[in-house]
N, C-alpha and C positions, 0 to 999 in steps of 0.2 A: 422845430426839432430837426435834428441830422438823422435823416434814414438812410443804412447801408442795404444794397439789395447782393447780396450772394446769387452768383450766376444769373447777373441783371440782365444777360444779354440774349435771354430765349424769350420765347413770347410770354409766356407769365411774369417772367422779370420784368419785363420791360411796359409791361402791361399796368401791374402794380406801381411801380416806380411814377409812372406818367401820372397814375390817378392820384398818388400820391404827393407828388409837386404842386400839381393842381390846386391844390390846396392848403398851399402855402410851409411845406416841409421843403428842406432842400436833401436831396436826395442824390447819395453815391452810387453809380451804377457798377457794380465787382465782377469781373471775371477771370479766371486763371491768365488770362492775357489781356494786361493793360491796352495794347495797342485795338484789339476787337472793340472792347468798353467803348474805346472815343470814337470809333470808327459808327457804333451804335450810336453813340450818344449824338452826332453830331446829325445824322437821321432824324432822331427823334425833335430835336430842336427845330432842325428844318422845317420837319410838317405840321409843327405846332409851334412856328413861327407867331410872335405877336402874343404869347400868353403868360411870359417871361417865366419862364420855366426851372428854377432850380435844382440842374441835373448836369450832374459834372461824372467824368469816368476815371476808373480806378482798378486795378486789382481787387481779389476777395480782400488782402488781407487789409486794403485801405479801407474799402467799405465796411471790412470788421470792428474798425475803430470810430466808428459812428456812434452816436447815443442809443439809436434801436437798432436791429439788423434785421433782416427778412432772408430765409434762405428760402431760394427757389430754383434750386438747381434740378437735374434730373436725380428721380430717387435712387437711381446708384451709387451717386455719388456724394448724399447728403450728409450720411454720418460720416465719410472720409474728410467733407469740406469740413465739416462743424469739431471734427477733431482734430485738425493738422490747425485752427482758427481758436483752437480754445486759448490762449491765454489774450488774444485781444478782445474774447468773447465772457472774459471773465464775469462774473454778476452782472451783467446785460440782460434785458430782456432780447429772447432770438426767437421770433415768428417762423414758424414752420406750416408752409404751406403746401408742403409737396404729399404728392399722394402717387403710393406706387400700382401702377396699372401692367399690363401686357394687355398684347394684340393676341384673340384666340382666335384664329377662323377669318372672319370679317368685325370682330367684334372686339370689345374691349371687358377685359375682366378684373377686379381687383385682388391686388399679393398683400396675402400678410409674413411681414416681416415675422421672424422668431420671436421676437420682442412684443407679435402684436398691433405692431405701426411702427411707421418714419417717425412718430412723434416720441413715441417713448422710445425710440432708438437713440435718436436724436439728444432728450434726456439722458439716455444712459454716457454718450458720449462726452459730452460737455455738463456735470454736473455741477460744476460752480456759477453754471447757467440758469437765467429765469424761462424757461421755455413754453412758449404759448401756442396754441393750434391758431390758425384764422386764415383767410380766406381761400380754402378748399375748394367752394364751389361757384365760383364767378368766372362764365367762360371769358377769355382772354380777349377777346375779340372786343367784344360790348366793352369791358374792363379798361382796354387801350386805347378807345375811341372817343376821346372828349367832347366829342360832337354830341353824344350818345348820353341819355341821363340813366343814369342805374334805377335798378328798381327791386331791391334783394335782399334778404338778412344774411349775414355773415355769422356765424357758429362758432363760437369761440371757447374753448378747453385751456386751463390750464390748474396746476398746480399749485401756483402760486397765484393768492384770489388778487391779490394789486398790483401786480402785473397785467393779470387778466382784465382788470377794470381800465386800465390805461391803454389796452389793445383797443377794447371796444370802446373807449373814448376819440381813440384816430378812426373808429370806423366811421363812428358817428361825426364826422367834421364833414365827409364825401357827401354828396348830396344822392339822394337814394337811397342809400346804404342804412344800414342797421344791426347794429354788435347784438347778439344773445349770446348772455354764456348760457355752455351748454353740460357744466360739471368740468371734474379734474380731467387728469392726462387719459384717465381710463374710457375716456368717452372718443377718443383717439381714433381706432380701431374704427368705431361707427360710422365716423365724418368723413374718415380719409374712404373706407370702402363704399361708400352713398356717392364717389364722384362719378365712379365708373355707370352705375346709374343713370347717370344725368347726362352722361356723354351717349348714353345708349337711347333718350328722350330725343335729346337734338339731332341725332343721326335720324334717328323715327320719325320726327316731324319736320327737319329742317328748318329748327331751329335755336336758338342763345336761350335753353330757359336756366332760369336760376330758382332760390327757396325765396320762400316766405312763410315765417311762423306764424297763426294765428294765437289769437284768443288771450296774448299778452299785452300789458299796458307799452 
């Protein structure tokens, strides 16, 4: 599969992107500036020399033109990306993984959008869109680190249930890793604000924790 990653070129971008090739996707890395993209891209190849990597750089709007998309820009600028991209983004499934945070104090706290979430913003943005929530909460770090084996469920919402089953089918190909859906879009709101949470854990303990759901098959 052709994954596009929307603003491939921050740490969650590029984070995803990597774990994703990994695994046999070949994978567009997008950012407002082609030239950053390859300038990334070609980092990334370097230090994960030897794993043949399917990752080439592009523009958003090249990476829009992928079979899946992942946006993972900062959440200011998600629904701007996902609107000025909607007609390459037409009936696509568009993973939304961004979650909007601010810095209060020394601390991190979670925003809700008007709408509720980036997710249903997102949706309202691009409605001719399949829009899926997934992986909110896998810190970037462990995530980019192919040395590193995950060990995490991924939370998956959407709307649309066969989209949503094909998200947590790429989840489930990463080794570690494991897709739950978790309901529609409305479950948005819970996912994206449970990140700031988890960043307040790893600050406390000094440490990468991520979820795990029990008590399912």
């Amino acid at each position: 599969m052709k994954i596009g990653v929307l603003g491939g070129t921050g740490p969650a971008g590029t984070a995803v992107a990597v774990r994703l090739a990994s695994v046999g996707n070949e994978v567009v890395i997008g950012s407002r500036s082609a030239s950053r993209a390859s300038g990334v891209v070609d980092e990334l190849l370097g230090r994960w020399a030897g794993r043949d990597l399917a990752i080439v750089a592009g523009d958003n709007r090249e990476a829009a033109r992928a079979d899946l998309v992942v946006l993972a820009t900062p959440w200011e600028g998600a629904v701007s990306t996902a609107r000025e991209l909607s007609d390459e983004l037409d009936g696509k499934i568009l993973v939304s993984m961004v979650n909007a945070m601010a810095r209060w104090g020394d601390r991190f706290v979670p925003l809700l959008p008007p709408t509720g979430s980036v997710a249903m913003a997102v949706a309202g943005a691009v409605p001719r869109s399949r829009v899926v929530g997934a992986f909110h909460h896998l810190p970037a770090g462990p995530l980019g680190d192919l040395d590193r084996l995950l060990e995490a469920d991924v939370m998956v919402f959407s709307d649309d249930r066969e989209a949503g089953d094909l998200v947590i089918g790429l989840v489930d190909k990463v080794p570690g890793l494991r897709g739950v859906a978790v309901g529609g879009l409305w479950s948005a709101m819970a996912v994206e604000a449970l990140t700031a949470a988890l960043v307040e854990v790893n600050r406390r303990y000094k440490a990468h924790a991520a979820l795990r759901v029990t008590g399912i098959a």
